[in-house]
C-alpha positions as CSV (number, residue, x, y, z in Angstrom):
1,X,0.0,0.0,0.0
2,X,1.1,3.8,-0.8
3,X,1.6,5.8,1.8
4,X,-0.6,8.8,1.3
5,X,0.6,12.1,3.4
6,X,-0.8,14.3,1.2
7,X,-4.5,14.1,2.3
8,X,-4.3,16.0,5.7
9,X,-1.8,18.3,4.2
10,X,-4.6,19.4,1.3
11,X,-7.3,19.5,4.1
12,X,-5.4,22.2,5.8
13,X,-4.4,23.8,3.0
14,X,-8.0,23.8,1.9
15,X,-9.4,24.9,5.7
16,X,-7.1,28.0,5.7
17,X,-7.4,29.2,2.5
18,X,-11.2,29.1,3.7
19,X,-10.7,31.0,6.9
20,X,-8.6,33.2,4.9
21,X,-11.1,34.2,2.3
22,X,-13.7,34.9,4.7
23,X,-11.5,37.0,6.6
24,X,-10.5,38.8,3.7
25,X,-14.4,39.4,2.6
26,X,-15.9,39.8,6.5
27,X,-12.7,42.8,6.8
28,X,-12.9,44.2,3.0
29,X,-14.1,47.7,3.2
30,X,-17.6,47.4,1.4
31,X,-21.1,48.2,2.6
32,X,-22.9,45.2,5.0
33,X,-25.2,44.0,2.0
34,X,-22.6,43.4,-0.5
35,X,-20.5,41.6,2.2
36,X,-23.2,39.7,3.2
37,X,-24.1,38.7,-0.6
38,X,-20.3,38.0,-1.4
39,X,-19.9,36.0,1.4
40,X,-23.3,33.9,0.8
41,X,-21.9,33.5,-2.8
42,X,-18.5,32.6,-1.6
43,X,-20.2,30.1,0.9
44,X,-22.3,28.1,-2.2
45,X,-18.8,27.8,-3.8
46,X,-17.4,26.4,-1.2
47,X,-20.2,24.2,-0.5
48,X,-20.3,22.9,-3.6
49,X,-16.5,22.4,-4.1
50,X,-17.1,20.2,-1.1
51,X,-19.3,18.0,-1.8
52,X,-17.0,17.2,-5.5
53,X,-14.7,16.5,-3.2
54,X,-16.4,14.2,-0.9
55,X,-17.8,12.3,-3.8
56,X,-14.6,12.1,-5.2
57,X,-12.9,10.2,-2.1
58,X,-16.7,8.4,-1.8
59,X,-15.5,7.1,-4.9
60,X,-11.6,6.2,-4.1
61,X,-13.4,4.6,-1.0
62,X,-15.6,2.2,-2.7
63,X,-12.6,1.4,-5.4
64,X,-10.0,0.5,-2.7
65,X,-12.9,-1.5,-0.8
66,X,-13.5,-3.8,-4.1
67,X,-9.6,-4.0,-4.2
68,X,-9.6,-5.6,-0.7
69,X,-12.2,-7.7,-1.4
70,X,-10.9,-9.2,-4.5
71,X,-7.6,-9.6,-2.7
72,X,-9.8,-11.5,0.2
73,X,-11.3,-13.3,-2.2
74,X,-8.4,-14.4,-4.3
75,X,-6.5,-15.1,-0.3
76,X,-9.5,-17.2,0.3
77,X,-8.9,-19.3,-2.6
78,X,-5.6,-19.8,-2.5
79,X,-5.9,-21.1,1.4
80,X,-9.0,-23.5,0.4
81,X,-6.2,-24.9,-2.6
82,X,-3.9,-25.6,0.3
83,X,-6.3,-27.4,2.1
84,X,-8.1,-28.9,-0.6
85,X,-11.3,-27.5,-0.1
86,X,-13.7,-24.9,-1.7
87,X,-13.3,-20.9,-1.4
88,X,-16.8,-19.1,-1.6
């Protein structure tokens, strides 16, 4: 198995660049309604970048989960070929 370090590191990346942007909006000097409408804006964005992302590791999930079980499987096999019986 790799060994996958970059994960956490994006996930902070991606959580400071967040607090960072709504810093920069909630301290930019513009009136209370356009803050309020840039931030909402900026908010959907965000909301929506998030769930790509989350579908997109749903997705790695369920692909290293069939690797496993083929891998089990195939394990399975081998040990019933050993022992001269039948794997599922």
């Amino acid at each position: 198995m790799s060994d996958n370090t970059s994960s956490p590191s994006l996930a902070a990346f991606l959580v400071g660049a967040a607090l960072g942007a709504a810093a920069a909006l909630l301290l930019a000097p513009r009136s209370g309604r356009d803050t309020r409408r840039r931030l909402a804006r900026w908010l959907e964005e965000w909301e929506d970048e998030t769930k790509d992302l989350l579908a997109e590791g749903g997705e790695l999930l369920r692909e290293q989960a069939d690797k496993v079980r083929r891998r089990v499987k195939d394990a399975a096999q081998d040990v019933a070929k050993e022992f001269g019986g039948r794997a599922p």
